[in-house]
C-alpha positions as CSV (number, residue, x, y, z in Angstrom):
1,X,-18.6,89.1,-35.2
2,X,-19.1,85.8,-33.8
3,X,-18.2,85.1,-29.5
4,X,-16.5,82.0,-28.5
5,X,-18.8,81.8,-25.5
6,X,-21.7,81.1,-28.8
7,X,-20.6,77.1,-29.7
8,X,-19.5,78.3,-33.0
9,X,-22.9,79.8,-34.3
10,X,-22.6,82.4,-36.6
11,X,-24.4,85.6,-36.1
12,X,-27.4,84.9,-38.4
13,X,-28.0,81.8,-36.6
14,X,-27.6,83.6,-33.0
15,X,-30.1,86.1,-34.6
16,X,-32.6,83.5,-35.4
17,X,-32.7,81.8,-31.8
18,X,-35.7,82.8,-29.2
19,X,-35.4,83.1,-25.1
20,X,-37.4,80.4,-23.5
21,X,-40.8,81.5,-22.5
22,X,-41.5,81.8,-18.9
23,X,-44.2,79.0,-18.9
24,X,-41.9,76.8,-20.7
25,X,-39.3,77.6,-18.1
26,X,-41.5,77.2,-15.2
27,X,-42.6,74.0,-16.7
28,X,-39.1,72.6,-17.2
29,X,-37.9,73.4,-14.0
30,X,-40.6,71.4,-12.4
31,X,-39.6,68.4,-14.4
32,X,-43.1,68.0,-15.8
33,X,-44.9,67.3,-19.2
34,X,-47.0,69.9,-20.7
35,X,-49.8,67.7,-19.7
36,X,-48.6,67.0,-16.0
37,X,-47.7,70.7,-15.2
38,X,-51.1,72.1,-16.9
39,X,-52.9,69.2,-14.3
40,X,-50.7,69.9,-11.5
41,X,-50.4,73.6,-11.4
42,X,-54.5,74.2,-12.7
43,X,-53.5,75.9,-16.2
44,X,-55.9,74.6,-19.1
45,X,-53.3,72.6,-21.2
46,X,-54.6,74.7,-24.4
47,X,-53.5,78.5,-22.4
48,X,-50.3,76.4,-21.1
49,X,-49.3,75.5,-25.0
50,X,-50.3,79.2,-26.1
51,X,-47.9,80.5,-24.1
52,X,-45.1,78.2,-24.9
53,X,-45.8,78.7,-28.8
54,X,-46.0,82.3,-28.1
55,X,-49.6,82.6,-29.7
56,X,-50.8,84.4,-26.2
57,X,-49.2,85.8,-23.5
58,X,-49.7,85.7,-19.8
59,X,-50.8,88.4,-17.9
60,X,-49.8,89.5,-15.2
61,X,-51.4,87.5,-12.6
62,X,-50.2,84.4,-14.4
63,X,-46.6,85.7,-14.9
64,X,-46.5,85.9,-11.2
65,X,-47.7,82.6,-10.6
66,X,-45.3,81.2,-13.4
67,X,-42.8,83.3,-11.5
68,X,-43.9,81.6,-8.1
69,X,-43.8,78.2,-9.8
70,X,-40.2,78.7,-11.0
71,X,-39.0,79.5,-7.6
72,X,-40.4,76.7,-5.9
73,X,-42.5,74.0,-8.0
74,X,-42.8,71.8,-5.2
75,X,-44.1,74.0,-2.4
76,X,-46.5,76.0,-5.2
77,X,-48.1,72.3,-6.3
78,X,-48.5,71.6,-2.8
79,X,-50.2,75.2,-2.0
80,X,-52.3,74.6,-5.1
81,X,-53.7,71.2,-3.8
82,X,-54.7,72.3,-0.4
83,X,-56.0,75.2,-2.4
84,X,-58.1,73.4,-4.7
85,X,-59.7,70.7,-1.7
């Protein structure tokens, strides 16, 4: 049974979609590259790509700085500067 709300994909199709990862989420919503958010927010770019691809997952210190980076990408970049000077 295919929803309306679905753009016309069948169910097989809705079946075979993924959610967005929380990284990739946080990373999007800062606007950045995988490059520019791994430099900006102190994640090695290889852990950064892992959990985009799905081939690791954060735990749960990270989640909650993914979380906090989501939020509020400016003011957690800026905390992470003063943090790292």
């Amino acid at each position: 049974m295919t929803n309306p709300d679905d753009a016309g994909l069948s169910d097989a199709a809705l079946a075979i979609l993924r959610p967005v990862t929380l990284a990739k989420r946080a990373r999007v919503v800062a606007g950045l590259s995988q490059g520019t958010f791994a430099d900006t927010y102190g994640i090695p770019i290889g852990t950064l790509r892992d959990w985009e691809q799905r081939r690791s997952e954060p735990d749960a210190t990270a989640v909650a700085y993914l979380t906090a980076i989501t939020n509020d990408p400016v003011a957690v970049a800026i905390a992470y500067r003063k943090s790292a000077a």
